[in-house]
C-alpha positions as CSV (number, residue, x, y, z in Angstrom):
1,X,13.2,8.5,-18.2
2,X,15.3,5.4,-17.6
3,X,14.7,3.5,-14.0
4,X,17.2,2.1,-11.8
5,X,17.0,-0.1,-9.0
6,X,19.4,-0.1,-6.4
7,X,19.8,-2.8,-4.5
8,X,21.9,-2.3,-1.6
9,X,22.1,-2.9,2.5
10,X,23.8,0.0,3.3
11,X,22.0,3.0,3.4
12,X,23.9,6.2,3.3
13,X,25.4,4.4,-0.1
14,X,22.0,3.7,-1.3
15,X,21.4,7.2,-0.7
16,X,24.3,8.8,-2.0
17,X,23.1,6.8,-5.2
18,X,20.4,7.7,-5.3
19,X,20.9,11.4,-4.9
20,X,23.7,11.1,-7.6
21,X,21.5,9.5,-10.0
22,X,18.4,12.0,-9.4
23,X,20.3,15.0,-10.2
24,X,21.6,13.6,-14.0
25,X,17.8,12.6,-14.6
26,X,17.3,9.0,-13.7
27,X,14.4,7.8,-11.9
28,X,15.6,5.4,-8.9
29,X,13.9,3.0,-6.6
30,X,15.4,1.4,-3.6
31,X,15.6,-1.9,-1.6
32,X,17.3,-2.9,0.9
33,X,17.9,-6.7,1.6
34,X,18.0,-9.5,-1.2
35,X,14.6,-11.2,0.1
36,X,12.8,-8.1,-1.6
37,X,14.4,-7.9,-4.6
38,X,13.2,-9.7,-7.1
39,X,9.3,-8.8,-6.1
40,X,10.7,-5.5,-6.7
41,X,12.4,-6.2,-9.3
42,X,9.0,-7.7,-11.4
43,X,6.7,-4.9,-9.8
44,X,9.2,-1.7,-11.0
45,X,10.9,-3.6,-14.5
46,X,13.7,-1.4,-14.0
47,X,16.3,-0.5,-17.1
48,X,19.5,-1.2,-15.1
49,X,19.7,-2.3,-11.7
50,X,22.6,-1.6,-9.1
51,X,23.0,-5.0,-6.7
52,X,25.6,-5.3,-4.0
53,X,26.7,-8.7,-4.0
54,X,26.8,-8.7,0.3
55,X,23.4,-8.5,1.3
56,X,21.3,-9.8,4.3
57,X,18.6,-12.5,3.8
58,X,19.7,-13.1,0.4
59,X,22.9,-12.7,-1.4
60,X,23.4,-10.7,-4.8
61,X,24.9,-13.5,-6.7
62,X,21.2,-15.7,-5.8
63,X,19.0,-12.5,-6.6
64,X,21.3,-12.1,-9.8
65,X,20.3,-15.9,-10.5
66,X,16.8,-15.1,-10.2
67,X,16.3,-12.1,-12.0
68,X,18.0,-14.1,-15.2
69,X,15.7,-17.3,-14.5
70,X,12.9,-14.7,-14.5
71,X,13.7,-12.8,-17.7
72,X,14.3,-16.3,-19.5
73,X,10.8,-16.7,-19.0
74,X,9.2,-14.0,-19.9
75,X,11.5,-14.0,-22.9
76,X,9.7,-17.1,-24.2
């Protein structure tokens, strides 16, 4: 079963999300603010993540940054 993270501020949405993407078979993990994110990120190794761009602590675009810097890495 594929995993998704969702990263994303605004609950209801992460919820409706996540309700949508339980049903057609996906296992999903939330967070909500960008200082989170990538510790999630490493700890869960998602398949596709979901990342609002407006987020508090941290902004999408820096987490988005990160999570590329971070798969470089391990890449090598």
């Amino acid at each position: 079963m594929a995993k998704i993270l969702v990263i994303e501020d605004e609950y209801a949405i992460s919820q409706v999300l996540k309700a949508y993407l339980k049903k057609v078979g996906y296992d999903v993990m939330q967070c909500f603010n960008g200082s989170q994110a990538l510790d999630i990120f490493q700890e869960v190794k998602p398949d596709l993540v979901l990342l609002d761009i407006m987020l508090p602590e941290k902004n999408g675009w820096l987490i988005l940054k990160e999570i590329n810097l971070t798969e470089e890495v391990v890449k090598k």
